[in-house]
Backbone atoms as SQL, in Angstrom:
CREATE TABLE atoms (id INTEGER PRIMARY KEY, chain TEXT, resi INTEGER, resn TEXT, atom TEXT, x REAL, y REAL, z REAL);
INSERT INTO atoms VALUES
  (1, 'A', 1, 'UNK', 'N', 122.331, 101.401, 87.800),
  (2, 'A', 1, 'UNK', 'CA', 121.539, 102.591, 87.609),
  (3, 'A', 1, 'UNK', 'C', 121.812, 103.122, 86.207),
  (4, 'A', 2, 'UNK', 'N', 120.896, 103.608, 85.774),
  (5, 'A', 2, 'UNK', 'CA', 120.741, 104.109, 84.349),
  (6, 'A', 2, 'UNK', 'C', 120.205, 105.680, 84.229),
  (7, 'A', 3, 'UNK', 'N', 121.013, 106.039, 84.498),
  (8, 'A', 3, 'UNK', 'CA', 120.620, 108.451, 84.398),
  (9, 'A', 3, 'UNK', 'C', 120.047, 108.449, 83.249),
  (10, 'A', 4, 'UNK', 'N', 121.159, 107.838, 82.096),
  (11, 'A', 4, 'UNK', 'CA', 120.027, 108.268, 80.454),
  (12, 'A', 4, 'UNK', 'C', 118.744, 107.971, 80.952),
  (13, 'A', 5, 'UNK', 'N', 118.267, 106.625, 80.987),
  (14, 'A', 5, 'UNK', 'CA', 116.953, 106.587, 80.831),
  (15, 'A', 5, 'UNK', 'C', 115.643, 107.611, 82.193),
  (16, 'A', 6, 'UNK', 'N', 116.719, 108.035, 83.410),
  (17, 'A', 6, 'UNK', 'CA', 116.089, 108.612, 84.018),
  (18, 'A', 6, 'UNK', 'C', 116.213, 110.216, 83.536),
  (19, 'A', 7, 'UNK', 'N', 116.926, 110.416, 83.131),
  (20, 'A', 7, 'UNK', 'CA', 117.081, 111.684, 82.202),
  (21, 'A', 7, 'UNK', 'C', 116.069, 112.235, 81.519),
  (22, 'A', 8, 'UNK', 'N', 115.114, 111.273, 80.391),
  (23, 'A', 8, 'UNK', 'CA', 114.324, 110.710, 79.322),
  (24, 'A', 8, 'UNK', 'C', 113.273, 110.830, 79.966),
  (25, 'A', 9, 'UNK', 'N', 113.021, 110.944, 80.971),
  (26, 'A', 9, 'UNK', 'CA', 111.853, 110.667, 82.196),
  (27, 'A', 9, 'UNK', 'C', 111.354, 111.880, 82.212),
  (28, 'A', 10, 'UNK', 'N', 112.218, 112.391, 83.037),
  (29, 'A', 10, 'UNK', 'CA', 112.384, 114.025, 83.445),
  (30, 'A', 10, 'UNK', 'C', 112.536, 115.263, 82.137),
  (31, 'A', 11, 'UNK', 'N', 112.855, 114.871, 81.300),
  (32, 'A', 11, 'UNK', 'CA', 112.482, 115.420, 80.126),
  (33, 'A', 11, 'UNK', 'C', 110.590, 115.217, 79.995),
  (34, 'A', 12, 'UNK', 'N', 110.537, 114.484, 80.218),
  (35, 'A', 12, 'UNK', 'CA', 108.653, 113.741, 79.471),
  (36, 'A', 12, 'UNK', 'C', 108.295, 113.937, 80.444),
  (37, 'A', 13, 'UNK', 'N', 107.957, 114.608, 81.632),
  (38, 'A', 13, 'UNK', 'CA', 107.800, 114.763, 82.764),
  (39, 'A', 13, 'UNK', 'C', 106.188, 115.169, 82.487),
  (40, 'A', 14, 'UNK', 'N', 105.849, 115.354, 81.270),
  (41, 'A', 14, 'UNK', 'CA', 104.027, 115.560, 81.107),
  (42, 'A', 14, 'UNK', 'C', 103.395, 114.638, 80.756),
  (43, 'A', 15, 'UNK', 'N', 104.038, 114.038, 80.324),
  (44, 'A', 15, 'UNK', 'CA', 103.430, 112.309, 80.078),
  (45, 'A', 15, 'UNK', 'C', 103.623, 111.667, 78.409),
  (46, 'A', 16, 'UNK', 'N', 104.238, 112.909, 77.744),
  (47, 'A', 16, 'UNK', 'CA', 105.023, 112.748, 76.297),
  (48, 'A', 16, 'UNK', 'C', 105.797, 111.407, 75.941),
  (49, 'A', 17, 'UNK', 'N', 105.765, 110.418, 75.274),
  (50, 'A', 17, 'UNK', 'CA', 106.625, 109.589, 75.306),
  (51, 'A', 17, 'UNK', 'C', 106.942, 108.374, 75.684),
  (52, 'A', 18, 'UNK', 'N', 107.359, 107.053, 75.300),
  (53, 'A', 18, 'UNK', 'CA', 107.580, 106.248, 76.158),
  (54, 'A', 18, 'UNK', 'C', 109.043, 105.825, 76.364),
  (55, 'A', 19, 'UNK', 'N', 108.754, 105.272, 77.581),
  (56, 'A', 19, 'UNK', 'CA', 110.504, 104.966, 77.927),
  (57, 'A', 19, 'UNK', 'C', 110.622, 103.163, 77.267),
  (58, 'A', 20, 'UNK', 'N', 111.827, 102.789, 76.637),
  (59, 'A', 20, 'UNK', 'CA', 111.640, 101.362, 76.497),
  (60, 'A', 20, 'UNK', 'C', 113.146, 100.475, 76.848),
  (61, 'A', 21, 'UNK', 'N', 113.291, 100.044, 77.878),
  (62, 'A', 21, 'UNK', 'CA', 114.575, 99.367, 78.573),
  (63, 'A', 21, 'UNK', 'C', 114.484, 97.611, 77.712),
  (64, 'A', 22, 'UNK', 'N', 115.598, 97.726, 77.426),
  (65, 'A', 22, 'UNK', 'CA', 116.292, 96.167, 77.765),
  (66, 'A', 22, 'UNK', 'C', 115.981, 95.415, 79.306),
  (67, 'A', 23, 'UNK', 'N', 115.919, 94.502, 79.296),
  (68, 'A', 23, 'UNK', 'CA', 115.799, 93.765, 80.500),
  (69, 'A', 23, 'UNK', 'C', 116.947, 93.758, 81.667),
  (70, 'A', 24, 'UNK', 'N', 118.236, 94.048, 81.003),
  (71, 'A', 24, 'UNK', 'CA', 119.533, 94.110, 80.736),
  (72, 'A', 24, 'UNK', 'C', 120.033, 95.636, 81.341),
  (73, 'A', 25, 'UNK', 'N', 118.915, 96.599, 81.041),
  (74, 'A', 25, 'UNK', 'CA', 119.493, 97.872, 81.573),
  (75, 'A', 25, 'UNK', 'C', 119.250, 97.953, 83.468),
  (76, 'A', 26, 'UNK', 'N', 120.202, 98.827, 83.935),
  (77, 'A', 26, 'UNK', 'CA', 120.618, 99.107, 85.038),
  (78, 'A', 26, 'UNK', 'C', 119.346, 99.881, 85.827),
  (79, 'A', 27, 'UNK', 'N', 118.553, 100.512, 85.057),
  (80, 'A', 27, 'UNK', 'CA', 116.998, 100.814, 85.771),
  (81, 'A', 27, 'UNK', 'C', 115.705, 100.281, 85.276),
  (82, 'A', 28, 'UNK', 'N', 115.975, 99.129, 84.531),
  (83, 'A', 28, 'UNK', 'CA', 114.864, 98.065, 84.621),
  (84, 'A', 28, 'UNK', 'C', 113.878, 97.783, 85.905),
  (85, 'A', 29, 'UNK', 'N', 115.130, 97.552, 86.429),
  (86, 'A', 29, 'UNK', 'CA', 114.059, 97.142, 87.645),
  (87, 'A', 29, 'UNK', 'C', 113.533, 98.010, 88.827),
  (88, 'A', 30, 'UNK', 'N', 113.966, 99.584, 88.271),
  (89, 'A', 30, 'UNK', 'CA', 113.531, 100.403, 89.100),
  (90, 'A', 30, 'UNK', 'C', 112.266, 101.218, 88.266),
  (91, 'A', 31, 'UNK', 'N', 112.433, 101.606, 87.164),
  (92, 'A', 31, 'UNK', 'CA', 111.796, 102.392, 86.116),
  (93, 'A', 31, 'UNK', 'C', 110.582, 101.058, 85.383),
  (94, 'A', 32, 'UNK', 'N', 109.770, 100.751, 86.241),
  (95, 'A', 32, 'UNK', 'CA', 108.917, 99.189, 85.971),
  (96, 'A', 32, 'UNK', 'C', 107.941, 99.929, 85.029),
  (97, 'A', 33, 'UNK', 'N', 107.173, 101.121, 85.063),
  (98, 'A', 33, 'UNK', 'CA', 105.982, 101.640, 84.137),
  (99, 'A', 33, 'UNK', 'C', 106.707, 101.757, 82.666),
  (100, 'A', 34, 'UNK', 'N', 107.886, 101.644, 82.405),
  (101, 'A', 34, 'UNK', 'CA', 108.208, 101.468, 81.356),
  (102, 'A', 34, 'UNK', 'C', 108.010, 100.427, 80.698),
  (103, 'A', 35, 'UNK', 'N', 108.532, 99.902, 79.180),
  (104, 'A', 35, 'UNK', 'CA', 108.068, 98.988, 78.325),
  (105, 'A', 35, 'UNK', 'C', 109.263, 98.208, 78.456),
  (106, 'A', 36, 'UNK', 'N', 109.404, 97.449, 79.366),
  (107, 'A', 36, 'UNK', 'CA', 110.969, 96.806, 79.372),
  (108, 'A', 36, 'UNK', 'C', 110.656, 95.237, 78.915),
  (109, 'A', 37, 'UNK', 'N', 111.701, 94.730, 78.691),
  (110, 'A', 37, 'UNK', 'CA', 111.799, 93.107, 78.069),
  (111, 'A', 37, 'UNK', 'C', 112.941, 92.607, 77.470),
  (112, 'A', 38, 'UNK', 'N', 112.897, 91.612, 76.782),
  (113, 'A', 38, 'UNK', 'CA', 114.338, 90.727, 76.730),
  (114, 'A', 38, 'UNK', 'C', 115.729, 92.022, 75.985),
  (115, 'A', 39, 'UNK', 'N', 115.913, 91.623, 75.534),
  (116, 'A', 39, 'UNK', 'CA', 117.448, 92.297, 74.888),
  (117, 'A', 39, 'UNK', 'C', 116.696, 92.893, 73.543),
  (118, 'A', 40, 'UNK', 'N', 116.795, 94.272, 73.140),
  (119, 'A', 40, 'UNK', 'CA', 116.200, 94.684, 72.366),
  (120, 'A', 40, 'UNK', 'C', 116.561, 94.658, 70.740),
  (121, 'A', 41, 'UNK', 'N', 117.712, 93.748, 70.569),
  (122, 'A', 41, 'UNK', 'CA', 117.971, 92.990, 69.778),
  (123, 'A', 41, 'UNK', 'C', 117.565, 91.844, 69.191),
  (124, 'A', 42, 'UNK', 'N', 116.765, 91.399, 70.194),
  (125, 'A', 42, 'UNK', 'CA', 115.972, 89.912, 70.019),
  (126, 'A', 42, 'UNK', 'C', 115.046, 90.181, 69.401),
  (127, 'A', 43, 'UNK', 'N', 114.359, 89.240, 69.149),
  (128, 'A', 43, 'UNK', 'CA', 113.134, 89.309, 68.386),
  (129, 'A', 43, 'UNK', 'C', 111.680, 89.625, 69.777),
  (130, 'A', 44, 'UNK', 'N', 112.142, 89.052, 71.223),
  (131, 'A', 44, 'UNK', 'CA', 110.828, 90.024, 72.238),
  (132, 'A', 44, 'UNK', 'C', 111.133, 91.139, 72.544),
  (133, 'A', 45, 'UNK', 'N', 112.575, 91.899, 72.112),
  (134, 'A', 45, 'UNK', 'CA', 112.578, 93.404, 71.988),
  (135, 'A', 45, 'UNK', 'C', 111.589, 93.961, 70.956),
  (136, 'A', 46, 'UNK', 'N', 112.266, 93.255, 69.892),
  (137, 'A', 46, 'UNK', 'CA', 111.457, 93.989, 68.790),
  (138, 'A', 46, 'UNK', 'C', 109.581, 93.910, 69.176),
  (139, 'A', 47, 'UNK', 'N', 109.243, 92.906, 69.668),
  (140, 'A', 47, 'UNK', 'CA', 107.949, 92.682, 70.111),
  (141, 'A', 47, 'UNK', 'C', 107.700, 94.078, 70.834),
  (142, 'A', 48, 'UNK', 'N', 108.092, 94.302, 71.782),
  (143, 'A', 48, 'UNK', 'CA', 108.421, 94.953, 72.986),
  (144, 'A', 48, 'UNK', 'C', 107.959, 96.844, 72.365),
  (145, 'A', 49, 'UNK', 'N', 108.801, 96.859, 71.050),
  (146, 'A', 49, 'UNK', 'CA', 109.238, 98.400, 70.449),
  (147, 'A', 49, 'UNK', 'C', 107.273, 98.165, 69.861),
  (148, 'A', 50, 'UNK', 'N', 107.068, 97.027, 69.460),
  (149, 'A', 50, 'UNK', 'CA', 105.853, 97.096, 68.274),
  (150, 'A', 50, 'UNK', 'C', 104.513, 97.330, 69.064),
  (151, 'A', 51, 'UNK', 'N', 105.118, 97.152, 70.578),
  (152, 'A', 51, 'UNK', 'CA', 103.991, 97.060, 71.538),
  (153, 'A', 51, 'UNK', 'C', 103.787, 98.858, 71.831),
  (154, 'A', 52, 'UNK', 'N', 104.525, 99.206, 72.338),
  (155, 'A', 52, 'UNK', 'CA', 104.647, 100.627, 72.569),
  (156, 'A', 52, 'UNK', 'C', 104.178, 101.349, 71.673),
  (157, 'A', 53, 'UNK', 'N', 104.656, 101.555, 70.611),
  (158, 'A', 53, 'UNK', 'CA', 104.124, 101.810, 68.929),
  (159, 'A', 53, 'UNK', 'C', 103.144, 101.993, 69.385),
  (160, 'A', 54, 'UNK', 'N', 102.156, 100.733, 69.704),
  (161, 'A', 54, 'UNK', 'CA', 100.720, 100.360, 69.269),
  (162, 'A', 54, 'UNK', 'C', 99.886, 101.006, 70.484),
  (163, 'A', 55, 'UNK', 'N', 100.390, 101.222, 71.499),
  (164, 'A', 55, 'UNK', 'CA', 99.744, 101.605, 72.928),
  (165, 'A', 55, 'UNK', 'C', 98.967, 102.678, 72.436),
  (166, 'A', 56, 'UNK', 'N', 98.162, 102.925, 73.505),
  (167, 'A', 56, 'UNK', 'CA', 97.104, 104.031, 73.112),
  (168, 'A', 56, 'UNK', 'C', 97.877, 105.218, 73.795),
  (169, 'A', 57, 'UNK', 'N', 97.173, 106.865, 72.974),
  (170, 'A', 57, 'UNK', 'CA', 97.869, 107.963, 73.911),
  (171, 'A', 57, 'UNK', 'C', 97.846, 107.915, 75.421),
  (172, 'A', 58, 'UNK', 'N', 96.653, 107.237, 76.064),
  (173, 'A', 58, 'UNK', 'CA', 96.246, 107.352, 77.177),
  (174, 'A', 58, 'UNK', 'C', 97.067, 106.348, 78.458),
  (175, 'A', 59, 'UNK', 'N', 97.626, 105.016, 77.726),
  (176, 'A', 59, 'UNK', 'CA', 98.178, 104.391, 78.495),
  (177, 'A', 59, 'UNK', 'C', 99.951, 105.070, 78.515),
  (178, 'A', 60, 'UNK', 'N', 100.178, 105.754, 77.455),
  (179, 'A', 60, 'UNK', 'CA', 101.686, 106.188, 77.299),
  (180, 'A', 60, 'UNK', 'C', 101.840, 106.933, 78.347),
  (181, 'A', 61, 'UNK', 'N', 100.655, 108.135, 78.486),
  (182, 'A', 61, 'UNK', 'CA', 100.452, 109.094, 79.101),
  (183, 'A', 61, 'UNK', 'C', 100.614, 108.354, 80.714),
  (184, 'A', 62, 'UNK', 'N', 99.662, 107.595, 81.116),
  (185, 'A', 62, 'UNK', 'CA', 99.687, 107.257, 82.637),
  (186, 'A', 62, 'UNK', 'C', 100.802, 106.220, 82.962),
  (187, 'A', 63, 'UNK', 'N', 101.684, 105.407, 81.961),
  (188, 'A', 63, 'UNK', 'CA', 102.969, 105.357, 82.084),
  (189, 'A', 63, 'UNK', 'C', 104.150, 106.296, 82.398),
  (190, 'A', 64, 'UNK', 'N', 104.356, 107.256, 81.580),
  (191, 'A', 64, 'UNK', 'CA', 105.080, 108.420, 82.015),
  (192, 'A', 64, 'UNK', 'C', 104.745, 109.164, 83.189),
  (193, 'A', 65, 'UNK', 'N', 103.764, 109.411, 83.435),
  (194, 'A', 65, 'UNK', 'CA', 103.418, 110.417, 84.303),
  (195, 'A', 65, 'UNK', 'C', 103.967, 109.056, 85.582),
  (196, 'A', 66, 'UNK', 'N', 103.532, 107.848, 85.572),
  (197, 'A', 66, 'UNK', 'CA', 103.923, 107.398, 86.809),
  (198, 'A', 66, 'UNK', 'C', 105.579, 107.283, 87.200),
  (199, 'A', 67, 'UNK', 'N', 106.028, 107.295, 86.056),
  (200, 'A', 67, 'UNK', 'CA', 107.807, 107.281, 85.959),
  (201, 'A', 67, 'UNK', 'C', 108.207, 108.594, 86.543),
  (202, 'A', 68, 'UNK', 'N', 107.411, 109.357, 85.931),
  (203, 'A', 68, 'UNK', 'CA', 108.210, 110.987, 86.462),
  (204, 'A', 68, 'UNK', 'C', 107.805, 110.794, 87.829),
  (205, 'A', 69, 'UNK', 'N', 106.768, 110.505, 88.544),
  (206, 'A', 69, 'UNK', 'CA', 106.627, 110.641, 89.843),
  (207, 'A', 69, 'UNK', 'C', 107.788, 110.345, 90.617),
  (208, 'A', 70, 'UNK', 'N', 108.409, 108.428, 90.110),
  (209, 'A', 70, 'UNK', 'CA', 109.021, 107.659, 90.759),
  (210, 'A', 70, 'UNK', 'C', 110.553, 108.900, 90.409),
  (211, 'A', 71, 'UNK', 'N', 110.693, 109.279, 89.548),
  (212, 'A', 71, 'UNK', 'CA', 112.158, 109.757, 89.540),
  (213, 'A', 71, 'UNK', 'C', 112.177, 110.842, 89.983),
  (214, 'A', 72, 'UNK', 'N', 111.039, 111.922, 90.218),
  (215, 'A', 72, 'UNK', 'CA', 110.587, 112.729, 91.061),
  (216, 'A', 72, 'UNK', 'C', 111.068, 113.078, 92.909),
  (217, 'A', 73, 'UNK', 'N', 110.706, 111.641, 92.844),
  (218, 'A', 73, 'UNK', 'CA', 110.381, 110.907, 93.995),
  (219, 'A', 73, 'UNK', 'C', 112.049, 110.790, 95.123),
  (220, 'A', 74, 'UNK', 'N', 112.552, 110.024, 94.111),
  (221, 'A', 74, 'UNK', 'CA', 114.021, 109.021, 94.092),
  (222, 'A', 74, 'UNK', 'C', 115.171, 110.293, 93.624),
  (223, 'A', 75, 'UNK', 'N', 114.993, 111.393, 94.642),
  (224, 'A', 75, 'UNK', 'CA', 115.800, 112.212, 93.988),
  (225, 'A', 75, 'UNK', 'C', 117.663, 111.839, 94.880),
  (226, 'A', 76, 'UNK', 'N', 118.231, 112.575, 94.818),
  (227, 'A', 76, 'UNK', 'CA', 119.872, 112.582, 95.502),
  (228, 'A', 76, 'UNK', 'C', 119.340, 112.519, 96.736),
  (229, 'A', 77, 'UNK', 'N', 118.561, 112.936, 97.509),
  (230, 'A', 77, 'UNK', 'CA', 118.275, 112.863, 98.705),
  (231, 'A', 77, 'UNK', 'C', 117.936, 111.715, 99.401),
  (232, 'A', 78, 'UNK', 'N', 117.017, 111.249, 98.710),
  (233, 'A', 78, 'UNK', 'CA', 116.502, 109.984, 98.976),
  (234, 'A', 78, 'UNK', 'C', 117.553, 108.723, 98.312),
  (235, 'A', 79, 'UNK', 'N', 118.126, 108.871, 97.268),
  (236, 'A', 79, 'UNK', 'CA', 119.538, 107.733, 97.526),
  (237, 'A', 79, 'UNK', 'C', 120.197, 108.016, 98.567),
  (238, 'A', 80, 'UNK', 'N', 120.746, 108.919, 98.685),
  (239, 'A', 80, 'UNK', 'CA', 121.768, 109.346, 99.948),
  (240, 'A', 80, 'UNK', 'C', 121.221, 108.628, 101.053),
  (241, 'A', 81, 'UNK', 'N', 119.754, 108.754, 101.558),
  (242, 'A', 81, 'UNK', 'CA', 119.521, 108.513, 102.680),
  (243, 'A', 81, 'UNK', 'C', 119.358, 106.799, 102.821),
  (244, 'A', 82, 'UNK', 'N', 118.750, 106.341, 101.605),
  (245, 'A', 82, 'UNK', 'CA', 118.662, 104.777, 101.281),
  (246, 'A', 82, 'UNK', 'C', 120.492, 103.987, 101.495),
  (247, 'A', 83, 'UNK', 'N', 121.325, 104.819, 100.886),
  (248, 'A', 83, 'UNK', 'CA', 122.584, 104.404, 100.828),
  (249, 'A', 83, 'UNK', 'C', 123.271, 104.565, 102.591),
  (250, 'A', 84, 'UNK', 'N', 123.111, 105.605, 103.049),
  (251, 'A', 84, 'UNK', 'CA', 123.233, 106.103, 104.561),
  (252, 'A', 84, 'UNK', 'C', 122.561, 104.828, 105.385),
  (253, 'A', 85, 'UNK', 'N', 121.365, 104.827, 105.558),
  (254, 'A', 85, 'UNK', 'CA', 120.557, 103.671, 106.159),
  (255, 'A', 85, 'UNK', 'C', 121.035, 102.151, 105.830),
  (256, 'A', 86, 'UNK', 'N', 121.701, 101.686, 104.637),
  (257, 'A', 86, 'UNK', 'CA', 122.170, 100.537, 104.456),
  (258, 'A', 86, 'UNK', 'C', 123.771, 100.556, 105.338),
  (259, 'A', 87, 'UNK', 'N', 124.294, 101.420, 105.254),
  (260, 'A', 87, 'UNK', 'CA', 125.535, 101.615, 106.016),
  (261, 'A', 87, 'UNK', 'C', 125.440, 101.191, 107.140),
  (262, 'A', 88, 'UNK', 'N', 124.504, 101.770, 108.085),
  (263, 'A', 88, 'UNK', 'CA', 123.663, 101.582, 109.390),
  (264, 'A', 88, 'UNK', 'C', 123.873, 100.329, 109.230);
């Protein structure tokens, strides 16, 4: 799990911004409307940063807005209860 980048979320919570993960980070695979891809050191990171750049306001916008939902969403409650239920 990755708080910074869900942090970053909830900050942009109007649709301001894009989020951009390493492949590598800990909410990659939860935070998917983001711009995620290889190691952002590589040369398909750098792809990755040039892509976002280039996105239109409109797709940034319905990216974020779908992230804030999901972290919205996925609050302490709902881990707790996901973590509780796996116990089960």
């Amino acid at each position: 799990m990755n708080l910074v980048a869900k942090e970053y979320v909830a900050c942009h919570s109007r649709g301001d911004g894009i989020l951009i993960l390493s492949e590598f980070a800990g909410a990659a695979r939860e935070l998917t409307e983001g711009a995620a891809g290889e190691s952002l050191r590589s040369r398909g990171g750098r792809r990755q940063i040039d892509r976002a750049l280039a996105m239109s306001p409109e797709e940034r916008r319905t990216r974020m807005l779908a992230l804030a939902r999901k972290v919205a969403a996925h609050d302490v409650r709902w881990w707790t209860s996901q973590f509780l239920e796996l116990l089960q």
